[in-house]
N, C-alpha and C positions, 0 to 999 in steps of 0.2 A: 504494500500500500504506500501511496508517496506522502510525503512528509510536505504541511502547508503551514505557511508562515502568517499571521495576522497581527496587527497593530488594534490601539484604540485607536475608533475615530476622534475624539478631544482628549490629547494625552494629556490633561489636566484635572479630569474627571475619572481616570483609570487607576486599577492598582497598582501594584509594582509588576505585575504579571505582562498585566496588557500594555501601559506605559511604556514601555520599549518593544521589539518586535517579539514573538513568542512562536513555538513550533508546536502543530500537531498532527497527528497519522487519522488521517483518511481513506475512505473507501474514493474511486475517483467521482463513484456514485452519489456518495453525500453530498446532499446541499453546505455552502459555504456556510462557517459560523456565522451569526446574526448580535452574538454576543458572550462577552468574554467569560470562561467558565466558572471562573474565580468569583470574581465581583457581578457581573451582569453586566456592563456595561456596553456600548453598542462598537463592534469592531468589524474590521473590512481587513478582505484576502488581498497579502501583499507581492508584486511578481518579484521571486528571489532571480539574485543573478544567480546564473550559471556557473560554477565554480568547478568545471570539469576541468583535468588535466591530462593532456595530452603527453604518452613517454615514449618516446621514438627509441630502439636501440640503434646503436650503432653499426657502422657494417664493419668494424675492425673485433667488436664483440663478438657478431653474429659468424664473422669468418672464423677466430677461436674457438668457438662453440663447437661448431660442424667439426672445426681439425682436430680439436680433443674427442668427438663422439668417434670418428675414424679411426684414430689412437685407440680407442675402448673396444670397437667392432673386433680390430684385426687383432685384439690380445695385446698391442702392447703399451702395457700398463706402463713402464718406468717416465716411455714419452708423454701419453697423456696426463700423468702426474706433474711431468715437470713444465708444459706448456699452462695447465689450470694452474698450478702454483704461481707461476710467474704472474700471470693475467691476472689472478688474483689481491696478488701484491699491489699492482697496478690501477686496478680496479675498488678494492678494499670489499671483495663481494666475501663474504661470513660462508655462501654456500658452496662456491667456486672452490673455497679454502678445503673444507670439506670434503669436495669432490674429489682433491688433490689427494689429501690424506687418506682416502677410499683405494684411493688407484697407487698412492705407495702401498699401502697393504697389500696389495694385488699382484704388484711389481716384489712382492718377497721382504720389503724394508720392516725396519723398528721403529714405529711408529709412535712409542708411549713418547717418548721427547720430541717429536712433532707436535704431538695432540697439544701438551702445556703449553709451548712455542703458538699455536693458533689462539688458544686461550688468553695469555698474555697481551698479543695485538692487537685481541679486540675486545679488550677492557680500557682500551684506548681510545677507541675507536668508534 
């Protein structure tokens, strides 16, 4: 159900509720409030801006990605390890790091002083 924002109509005659703008979930079916739930007072539906955001990745991302999933396909672990590690660093991705530390296990490595080493960076972070 989407979320509607309403005001008082005379924010001088409103609570503290309606007095500034307020949210509530609706059916899209519902008639608009006529008045504030709190006090009574008479309120109108306000048009919220839009506040979507748009996250593009990038294509140096998206080429690593594909080239570590490659590394993973064909078994070799030590590489895809060491390309998400790097990008990682780079990047500061918490899951990428992860991935890395997946695929040194994979690749045969000792991982318990990795794993603190990942902890550490991103209590930084």
């Amino acid at each position: 159900m989407p979320i509607y924002e309403y005001e008082a109509v005379d924010p001088k005659k409103g609570c503290k509720r309606c007095r500034k703008r307020f949210e509530t979930i609706q059916a899209i079916s519902d008639p608009p409030l006529a008045a504030c739930p709190s006090c009574g007072q008479k309120v109108r539906k306000v048009i919220s801006w839009c506040r979507a955001a748009v996250v593009e990745t990038p294509e140096e991302h998206l080429r690593v990605e594909r080239q570590i999933a490659e590394y993973e396909r064909e078994g070799m672990w030590s590489h895809a390890a060491e390309l998400a590690d790097k990008h990682s660093e780079k990047t500061k991705d918490r899951e990428l790091k992860m991935r890395a530390l997946d695929d040194y296990k994979k690749a045969g490595y000792d991982t318990d002083s990795m794993e603190s080493y990942v902890s550490s960076n991103n209590d930084t972070g």
